[in-house]
C-alpha positions as CSV (number, residue, x, y, z in Angstrom):
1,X,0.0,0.0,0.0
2,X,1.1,3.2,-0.6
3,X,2.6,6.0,1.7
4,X,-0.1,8.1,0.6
5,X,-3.1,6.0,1.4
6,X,-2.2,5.2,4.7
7,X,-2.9,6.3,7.9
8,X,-0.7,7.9,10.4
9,X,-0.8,7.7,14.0
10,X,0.6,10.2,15.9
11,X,1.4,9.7,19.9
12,X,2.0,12.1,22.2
13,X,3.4,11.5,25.3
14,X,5.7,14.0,28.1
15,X,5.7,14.1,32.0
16,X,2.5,14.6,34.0
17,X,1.0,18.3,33.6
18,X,3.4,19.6,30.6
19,X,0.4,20.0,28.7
20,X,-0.6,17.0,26.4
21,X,-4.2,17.2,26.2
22,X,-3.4,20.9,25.3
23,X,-1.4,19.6,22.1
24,X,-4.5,16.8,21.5
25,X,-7.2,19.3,21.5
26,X,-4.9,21.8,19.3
27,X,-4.1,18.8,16.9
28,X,-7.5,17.7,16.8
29,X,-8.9,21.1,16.7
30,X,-7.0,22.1,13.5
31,X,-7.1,19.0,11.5
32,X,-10.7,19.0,11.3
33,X,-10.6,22.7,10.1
34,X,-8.6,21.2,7.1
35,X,-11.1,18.0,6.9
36,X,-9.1,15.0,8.4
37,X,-11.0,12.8,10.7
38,X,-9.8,12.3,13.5
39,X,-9.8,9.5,16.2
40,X,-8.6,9.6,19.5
41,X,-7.0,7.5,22.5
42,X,-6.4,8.5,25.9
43,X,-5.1,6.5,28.0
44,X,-4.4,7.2,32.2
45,X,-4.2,5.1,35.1
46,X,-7.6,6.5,36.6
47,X,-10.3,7.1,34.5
48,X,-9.2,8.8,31.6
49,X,-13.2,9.0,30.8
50,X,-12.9,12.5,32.7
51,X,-10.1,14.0,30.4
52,X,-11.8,12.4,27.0
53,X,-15.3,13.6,27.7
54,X,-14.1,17.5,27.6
55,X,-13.2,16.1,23.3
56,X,-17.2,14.8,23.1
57,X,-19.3,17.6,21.8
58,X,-16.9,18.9,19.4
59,X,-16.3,15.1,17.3
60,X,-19.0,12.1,17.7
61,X,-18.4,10.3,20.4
62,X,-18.2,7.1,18.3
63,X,-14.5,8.5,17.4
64,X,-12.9,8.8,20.8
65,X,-12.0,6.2,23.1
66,X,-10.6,6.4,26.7
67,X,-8.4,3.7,28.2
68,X,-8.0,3.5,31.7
69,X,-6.6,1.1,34.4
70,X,-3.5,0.1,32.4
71,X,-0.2,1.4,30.9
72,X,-0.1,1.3,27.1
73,X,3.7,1.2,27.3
74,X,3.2,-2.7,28.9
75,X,0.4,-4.0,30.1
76,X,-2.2,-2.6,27.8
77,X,-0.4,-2.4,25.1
78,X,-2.4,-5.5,23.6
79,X,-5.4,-3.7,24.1
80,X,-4.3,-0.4,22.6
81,X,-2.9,-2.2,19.5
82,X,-6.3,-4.2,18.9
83,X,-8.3,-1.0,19.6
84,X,-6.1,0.5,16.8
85,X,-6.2,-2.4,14.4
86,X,-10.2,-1.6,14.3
87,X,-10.9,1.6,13.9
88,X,-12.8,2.4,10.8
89,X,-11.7,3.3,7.8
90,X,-12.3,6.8,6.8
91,X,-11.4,9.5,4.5
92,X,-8.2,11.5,5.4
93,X,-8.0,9.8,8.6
94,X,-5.8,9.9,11.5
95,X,-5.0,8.9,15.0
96,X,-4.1,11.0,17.9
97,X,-3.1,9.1,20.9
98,X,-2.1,10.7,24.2
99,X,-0.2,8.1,26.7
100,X,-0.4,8.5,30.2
101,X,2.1,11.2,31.7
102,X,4.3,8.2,33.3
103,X,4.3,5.9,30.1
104,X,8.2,4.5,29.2
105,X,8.0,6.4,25.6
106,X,10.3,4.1,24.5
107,X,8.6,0.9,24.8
108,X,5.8,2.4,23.8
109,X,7.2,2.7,20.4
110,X,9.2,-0.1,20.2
111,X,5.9,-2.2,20.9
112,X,3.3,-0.5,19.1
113,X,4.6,-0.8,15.9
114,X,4.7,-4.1,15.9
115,X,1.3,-5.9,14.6
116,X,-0.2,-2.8,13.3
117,X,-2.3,-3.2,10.4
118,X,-0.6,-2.4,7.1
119,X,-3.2,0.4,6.5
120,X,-1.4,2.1,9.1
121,X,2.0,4.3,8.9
122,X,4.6,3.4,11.3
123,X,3.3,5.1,14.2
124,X,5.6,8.7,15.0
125,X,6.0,10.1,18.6
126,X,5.2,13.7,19.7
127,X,7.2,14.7,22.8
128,X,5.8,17.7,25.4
129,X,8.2,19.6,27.3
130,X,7.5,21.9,30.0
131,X,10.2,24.2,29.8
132,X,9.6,25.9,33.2
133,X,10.0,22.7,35.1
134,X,11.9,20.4,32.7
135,X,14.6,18.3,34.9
136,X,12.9,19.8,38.3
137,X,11.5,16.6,38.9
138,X,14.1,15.2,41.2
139,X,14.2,11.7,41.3
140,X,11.8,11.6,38.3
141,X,14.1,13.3,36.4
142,X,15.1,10.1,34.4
143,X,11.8,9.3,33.5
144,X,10.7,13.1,32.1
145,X,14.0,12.7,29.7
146,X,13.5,8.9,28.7
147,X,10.1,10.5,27.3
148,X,11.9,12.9,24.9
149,X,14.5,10.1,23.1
150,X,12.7,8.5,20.6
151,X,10.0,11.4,19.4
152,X,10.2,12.6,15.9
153,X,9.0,15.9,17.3
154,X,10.1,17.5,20.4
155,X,7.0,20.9,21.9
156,X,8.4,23.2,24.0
157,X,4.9,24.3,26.1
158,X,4.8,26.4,29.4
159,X,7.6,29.4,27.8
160,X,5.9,32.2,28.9
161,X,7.9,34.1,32.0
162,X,11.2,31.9,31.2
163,X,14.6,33.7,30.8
164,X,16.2,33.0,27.5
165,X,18.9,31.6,28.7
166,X,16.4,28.6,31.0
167,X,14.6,28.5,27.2
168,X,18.1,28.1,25.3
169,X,20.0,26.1,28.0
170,X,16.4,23.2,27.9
171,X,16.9,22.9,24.4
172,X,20.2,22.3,24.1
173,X,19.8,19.6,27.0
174,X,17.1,18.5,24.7
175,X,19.4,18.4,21.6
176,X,22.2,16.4,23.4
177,X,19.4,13.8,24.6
178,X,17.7,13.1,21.3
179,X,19.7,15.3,18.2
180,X,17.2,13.7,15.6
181,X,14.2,15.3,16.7
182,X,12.8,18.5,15.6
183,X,11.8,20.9,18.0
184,X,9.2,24.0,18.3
185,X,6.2,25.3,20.0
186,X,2.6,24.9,19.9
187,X,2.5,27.7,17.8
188,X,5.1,26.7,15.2
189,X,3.2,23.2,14.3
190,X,2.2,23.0,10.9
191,X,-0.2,19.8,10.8
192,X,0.3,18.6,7.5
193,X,4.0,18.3,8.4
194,X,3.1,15.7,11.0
195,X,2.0,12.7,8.6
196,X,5.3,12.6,6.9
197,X,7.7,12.6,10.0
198,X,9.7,9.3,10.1
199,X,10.3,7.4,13.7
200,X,12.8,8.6,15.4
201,X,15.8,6.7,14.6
202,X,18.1,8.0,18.2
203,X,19.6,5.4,20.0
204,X,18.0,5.6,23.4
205,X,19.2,5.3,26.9
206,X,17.4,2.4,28.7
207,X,15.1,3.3,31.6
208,X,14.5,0.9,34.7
209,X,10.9,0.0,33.5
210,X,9.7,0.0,37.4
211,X,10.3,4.0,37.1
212,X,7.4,4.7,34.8
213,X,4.8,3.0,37.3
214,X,3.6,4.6,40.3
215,X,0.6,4.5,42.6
216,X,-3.2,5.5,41.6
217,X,-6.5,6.2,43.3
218,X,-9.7,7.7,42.9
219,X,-12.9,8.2,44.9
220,X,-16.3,9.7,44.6
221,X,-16.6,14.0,45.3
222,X,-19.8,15.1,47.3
223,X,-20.9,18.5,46.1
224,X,-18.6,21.3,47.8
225,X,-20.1,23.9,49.4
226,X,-17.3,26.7,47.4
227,X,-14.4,26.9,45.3
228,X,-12.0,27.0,48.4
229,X,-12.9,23.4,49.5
230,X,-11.1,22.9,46.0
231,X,-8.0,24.9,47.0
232,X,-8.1,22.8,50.4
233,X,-8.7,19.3,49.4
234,X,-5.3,20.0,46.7
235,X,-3.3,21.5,49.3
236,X,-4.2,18.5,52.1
237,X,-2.3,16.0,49.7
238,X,1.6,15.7,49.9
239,X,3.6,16.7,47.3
240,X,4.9,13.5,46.4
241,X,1.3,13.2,44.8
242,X,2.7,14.4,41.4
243,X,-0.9,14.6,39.6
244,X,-4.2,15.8,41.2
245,X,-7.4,15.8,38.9
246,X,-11.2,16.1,40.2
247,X,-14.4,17.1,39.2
248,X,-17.9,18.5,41.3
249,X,-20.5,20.3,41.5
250,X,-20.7,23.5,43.8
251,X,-23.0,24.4,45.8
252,X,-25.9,24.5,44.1
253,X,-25.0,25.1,40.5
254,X,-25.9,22.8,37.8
255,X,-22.7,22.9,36.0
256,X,-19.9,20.7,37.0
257,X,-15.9,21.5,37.9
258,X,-12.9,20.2,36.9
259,X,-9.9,21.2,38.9
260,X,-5.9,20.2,38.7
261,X,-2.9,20.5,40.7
262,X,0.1,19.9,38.6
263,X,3.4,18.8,39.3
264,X,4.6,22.5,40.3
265,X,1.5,22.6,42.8
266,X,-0.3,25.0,40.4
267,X,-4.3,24.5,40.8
268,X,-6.4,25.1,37.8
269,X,-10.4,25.0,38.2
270,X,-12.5,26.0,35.2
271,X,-15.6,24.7,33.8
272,X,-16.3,20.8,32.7
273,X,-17.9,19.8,29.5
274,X,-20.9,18.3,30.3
275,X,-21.6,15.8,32.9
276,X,-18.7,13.4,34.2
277,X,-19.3,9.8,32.8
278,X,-18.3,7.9,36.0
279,X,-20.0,11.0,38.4
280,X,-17.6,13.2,40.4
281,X,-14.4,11.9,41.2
282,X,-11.0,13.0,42.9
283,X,-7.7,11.0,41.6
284,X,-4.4,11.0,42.1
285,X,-1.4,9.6,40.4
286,X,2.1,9.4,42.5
287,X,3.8,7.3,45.0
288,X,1.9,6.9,48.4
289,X,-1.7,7.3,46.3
290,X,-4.3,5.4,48.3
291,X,-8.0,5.6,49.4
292,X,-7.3,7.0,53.0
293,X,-5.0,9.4,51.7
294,X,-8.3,10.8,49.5
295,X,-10.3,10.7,52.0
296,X,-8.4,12.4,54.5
297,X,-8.0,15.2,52.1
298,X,-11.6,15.3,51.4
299,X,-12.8,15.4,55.1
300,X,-10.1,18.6,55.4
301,X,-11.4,20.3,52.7
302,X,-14.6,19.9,54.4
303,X,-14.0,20.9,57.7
304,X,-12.1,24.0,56.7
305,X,-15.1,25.3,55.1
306,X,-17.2,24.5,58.4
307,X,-14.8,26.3,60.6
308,X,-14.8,29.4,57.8
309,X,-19.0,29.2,58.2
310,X,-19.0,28.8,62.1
311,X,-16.8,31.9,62.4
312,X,-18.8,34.0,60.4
């Protein structure tokens, strides 16, 4: 089959928070503006249902699919490449997967290409780089740069209020780790680029596989009487929990909440799409992630609020 009449599949992978979905939506956005079609895959520890549902509304939900409980870099990588093998044929398509923030990009690629359908390209990696906090991870820090060896394509996100010299001094650290890869920002993407990159042929450093899996957890969110419970509940949990995501309702109002705490301890609360699939959760993802450890939080957030009300 010919280059031209196959399909490419594009991963996108990078440490937890540097802004993947970001790079999905903007990918996904902007090649149905030119009239691809688009499929998508994401895939998290704990339920990835609550990032993939913030993509329904804007492309039929028949064409996205969330994978949770599993790591497509190992243990569902079966089920990722069987997923992939069926997707429907369809005119200028492509697929847009987004691995899990603690996925061994490596093994990803060295496992997903193999048993692909021929209708399919070689599948290409997409590497996300928060410049702000790249190598500030500590003893994570050999993870965050495995992620970057083997991408064709290398986006620099979270620039704004860097010094040059951080921005110059990432990307030559970048360079030295993978010298193949092309590198630029959101901004610089031109999608029709993306179907003719190559896999990344750099010879990669090996990563202790046990590295790229931590602890997960979720539970169920009552309503919340204000934003501040949010605030609290993110701020009761240790930093060693490296990725905080939830979503409620508060007080009274109809529409839900989605909140984050990323790895720098930055909380982000806006608006959610619709109504959460699995009803309102809080999850972690990070080393010492259990369901005491949510609940505690919880029951904080909680009581804060009551102590706030009882003083007024």
């Amino acid at each position: 089959m010919d280059r031209e009449n196959r399909e490419a599949i594009i991963t996108v992978v990078g440490f937890l928070g540097a802004g993947k979905t970001t790079l999905l939506n903007h990918l996904m956005t902007s090649y149905m503006e030119e009239g691809w079609s688009p499929f998508i895959i994401l895939n998290d520890y704990e339920n990835a249902n609550l990032d993939i549902q913030q993509f329904i509304g804007r492309v039929e939900s028949k064409w996205v699919k969330a994978l949770s409980g599993s790591c497509i870099c190992c243990s569902g990588i079966d089920q990722l490449r069987d997923f992939v093998n069926g997707i429907p044929e369809r005119t200028n398509g492509i697929t847009l997967i987004e691995a899990n923030g603690t996925s061994d990009a490596c093994s990803l690629m060295s496992f997903l290409g193999v048993g692909i359908n021929e209708r399919f390209l070689p599948p290409i990696q997409i590497s996300v780089v928060d410049v702000k906090n790249w190598q500030k991870r500590g003893e994570h820090n050999e993870l965050e740069a495995n992620q970057i060896q083997v991408s064709s394509l290398i986006v620099l996100t979270h620039i704004d209020n860097v010094t040059s010299d951080r921005l110059n001094s990432v990307v030559e650290a970048l360079k030295s780790l993978n010298p193949l890869a092309e590198i630029m920002t959101l901004d610089d993407i031109n999608i029709s680029f993306l179907p003719k990159l190559s896999p990344s042929q750099n010879d990669a450093q090996k990563l202790d596989h046990l590295k790229a899996h931590w602890s997960s957890c979720s539970i169920d969110l009552p309503n919340l009487p204000n934003p501040n419970c949010i605030y609290a509940i993110c701020n009761a949990l240790p930093k060693d929990i490296l990725r905080i995501k939830g979503c409620t309702q508060i007080g009274n109002e109809e529409q839900y909440t989605y909140f984050e705490r990323t790895p720098d301890g930055e909380v982000r609360v806006r608006p959610f799409n619709g109504v959460p699939i699995t009803g309102p959760k809080l999850l972690t993802i990070g080393p010492g992630s259990d369901l005491a450890l949510l609940e505690k939080a919880v029951g904080i957030g909680l009581s804060q609020q009551q102590e706030v009300n009882n003083a007024k």
